[in-house]
C-alpha atoms as one frame of an Amber mdcrd trajectory, in Angstrom:
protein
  66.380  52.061 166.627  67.949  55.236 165.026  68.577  54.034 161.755  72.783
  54.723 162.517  75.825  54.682 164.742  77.369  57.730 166.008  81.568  57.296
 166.999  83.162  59.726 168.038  86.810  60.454 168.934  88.882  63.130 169.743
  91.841  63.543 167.515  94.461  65.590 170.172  96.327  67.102 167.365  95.259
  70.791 168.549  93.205  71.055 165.211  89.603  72.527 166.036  88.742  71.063
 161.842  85.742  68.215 162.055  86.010  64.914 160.800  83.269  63.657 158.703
  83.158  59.579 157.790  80.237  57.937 157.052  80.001  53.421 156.633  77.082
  51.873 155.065  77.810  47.818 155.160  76.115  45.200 152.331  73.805  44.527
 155.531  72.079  47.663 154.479  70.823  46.411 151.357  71.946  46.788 147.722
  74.185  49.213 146.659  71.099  51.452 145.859  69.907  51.409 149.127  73.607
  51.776 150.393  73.922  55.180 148.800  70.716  56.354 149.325  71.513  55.753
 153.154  74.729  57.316 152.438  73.699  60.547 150.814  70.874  60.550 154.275
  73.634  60.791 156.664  75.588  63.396 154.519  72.849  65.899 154.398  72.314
  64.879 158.150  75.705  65.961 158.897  75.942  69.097 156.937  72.864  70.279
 158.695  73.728  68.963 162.167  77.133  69.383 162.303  78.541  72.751 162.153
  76.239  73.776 164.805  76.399  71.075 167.437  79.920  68.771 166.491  82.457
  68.102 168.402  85.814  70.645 167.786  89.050  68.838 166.950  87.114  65.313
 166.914  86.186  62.578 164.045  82.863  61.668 164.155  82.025  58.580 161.679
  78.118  57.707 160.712  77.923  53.740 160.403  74.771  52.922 158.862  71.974
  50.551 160.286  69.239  48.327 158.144  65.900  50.204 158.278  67.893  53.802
 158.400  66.395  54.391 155.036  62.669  53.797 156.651  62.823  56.468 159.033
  61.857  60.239 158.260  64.659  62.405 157.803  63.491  64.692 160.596  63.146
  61.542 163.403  66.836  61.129 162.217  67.895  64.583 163.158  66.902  64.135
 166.350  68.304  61.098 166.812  71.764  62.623 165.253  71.316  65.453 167.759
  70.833  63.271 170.590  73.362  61.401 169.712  76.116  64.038 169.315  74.857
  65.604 172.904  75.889  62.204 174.784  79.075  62.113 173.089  79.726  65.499
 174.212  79.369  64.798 177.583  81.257  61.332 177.681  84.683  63.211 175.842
  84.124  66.332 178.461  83.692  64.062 181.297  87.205  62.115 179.976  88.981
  65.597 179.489  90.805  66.611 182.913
């Protein structure tokens, strides 16, 4: 289990700009644990994401229970993983 949801979508506005949103439900935990998960997935992102997002797409992080129990690095990978396969299901939609 990665600890999050990746969902991604392609905006078709023309603008190559990233979107960034990130959803932590009360099924997380408190609101401590909520923004601790929170800040995980932001520092994820700024690492992650200029280098392998999607152009002209909004990608939105949705938090999982247990997110908070995995190493930062194991979530990396996942992230990176993750944004790979949505790669290849928006080029594989694009005609």
């Amino acid at each position: 289990m990665p600890g999050f949801v990746l969902l991604v979508r392609q905006r078709g506005d023309g603008d190559d700009v990233l979107g960034i949103g990130y959803t932590v439900s009360k099924k997380v935990g408190n609101a401590v644990t909520r923004n601790r998960m929170k800040r995980r997935l932001r520092a994820l992102c700024r690492a992650a994401l200029p280098e392998s997002g999607i152009a002209g797409a909004d990608h939105v992080l949705i938090g999982r229970p247990g997110g908070n129990d995995i190493v930062f690095a194991e979530l990396g990978e996942h992230l990176d993983s993750a944004l790979k396969r949505a790669a290849k299901k928006l080029a594989a939609k694009v005609p």
